[in-house]
C-alpha positions as CSV (number, residue, x, y, z in Angstrom):
1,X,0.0,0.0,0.0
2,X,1.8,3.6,-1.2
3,X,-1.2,5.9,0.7
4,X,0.5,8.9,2.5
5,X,-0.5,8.0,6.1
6,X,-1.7,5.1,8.3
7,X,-5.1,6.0,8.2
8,X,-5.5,6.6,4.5
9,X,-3.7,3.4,4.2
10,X,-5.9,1.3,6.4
11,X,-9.1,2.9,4.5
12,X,-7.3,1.5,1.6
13,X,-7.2,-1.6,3.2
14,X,-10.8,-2.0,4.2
15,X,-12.0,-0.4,0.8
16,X,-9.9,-3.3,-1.3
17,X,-11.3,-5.8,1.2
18,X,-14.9,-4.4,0.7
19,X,-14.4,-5.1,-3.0
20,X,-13.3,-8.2,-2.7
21,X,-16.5,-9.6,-0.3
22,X,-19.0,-8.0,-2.7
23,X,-17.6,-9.4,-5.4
24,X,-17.5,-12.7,-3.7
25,X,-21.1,-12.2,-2.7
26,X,-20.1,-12.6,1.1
27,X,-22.5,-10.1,3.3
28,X,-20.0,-8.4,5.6
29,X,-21.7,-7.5,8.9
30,X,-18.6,-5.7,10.4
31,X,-15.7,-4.2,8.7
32,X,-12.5,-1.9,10.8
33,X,-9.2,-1.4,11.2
34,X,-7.5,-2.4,13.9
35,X,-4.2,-0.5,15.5
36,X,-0.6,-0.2,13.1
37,X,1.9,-2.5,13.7
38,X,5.2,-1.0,12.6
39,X,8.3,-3.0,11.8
40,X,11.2,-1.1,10.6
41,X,10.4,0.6,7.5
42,X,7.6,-1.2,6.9
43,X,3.9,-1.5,8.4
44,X,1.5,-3.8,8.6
45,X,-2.7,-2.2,8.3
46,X,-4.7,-4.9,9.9
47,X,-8.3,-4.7,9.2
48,X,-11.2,-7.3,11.1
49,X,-14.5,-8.3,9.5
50,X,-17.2,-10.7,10.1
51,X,-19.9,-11.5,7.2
52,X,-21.7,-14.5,6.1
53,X,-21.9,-17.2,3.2
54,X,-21.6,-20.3,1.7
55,X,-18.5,-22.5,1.7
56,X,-17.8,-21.6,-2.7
57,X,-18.6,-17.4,-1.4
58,X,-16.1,-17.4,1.0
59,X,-13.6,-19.8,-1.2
60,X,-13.6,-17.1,-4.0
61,X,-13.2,-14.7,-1.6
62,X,-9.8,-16.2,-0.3
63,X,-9.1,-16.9,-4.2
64,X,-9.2,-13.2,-4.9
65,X,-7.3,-12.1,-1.8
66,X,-4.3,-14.3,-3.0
67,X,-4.7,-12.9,-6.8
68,X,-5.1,-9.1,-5.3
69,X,-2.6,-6.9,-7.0
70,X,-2.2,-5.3,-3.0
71,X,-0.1,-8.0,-0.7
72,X,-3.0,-9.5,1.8
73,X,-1.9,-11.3,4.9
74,X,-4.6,-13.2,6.3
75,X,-3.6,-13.2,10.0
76,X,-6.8,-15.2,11.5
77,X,-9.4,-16.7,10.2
78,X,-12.6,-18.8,11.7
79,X,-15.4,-20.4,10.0
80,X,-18.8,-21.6,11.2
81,X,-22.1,-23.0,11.3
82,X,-24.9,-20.1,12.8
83,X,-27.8,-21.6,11.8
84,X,-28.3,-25.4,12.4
85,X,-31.6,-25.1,9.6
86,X,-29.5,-23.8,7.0
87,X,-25.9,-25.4,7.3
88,X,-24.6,-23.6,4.2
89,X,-24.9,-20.3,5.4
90,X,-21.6,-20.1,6.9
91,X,-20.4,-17.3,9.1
92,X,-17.0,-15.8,8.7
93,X,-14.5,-13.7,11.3
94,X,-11.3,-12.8,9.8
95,X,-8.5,-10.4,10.2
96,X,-6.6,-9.7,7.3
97,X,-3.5,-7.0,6.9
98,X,-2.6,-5.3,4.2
99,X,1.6,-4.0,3.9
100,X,2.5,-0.6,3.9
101,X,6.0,1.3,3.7
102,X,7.1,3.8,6.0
């Protein structure tokens, strides 16, 4: 990520990740960034999101995020069943940072 500051940078981040969930067809419930980690002259942007979908939804999803031009870190990642009625509605927490230079 080449933003000016942090905070454009992690609006960057969330903005890419929003992208890549619609275009998934995941419905994101929750979407933020979470505090800077800083590393010499680099930083890392972690954003957290929870959303729902099926298991091929969020599989395209993760697809994408390893073809995405920015580099994606997925740092956590949990996966489960809400609704015991509908197994295939899956929900999805994840945190997921995006690298920046200082």
């Amino acid at each position: 990520v080449k933003e000016s500051s942090e905070f454009l940078a992690a609006a960057r981040i969330q903005k890419e990740l929003s992208e890549l969930t619609q275009n998934a067809g995941l419905n994101i419930q929750t979407i933020r960034p979470l505090n800077t980690v800083k590393a010499k002259s680099f930083f890392f942007i972690p954003v957290y999101f929870e959303g729902s979908g099926t298991i091929k939804q969020i599989g395209d999803f993760l697809n994408d995020v390893e073809k995405h031009s920015v580099l994606l870190k997925i740092e956590k990642m949990s996966v489960n069943v809400t609704n015991i009625q509908n197994p295939r509605e899956l929900r999805i927490k994840m945190q997921i940072s995006g690298l920046g230079k200082l």
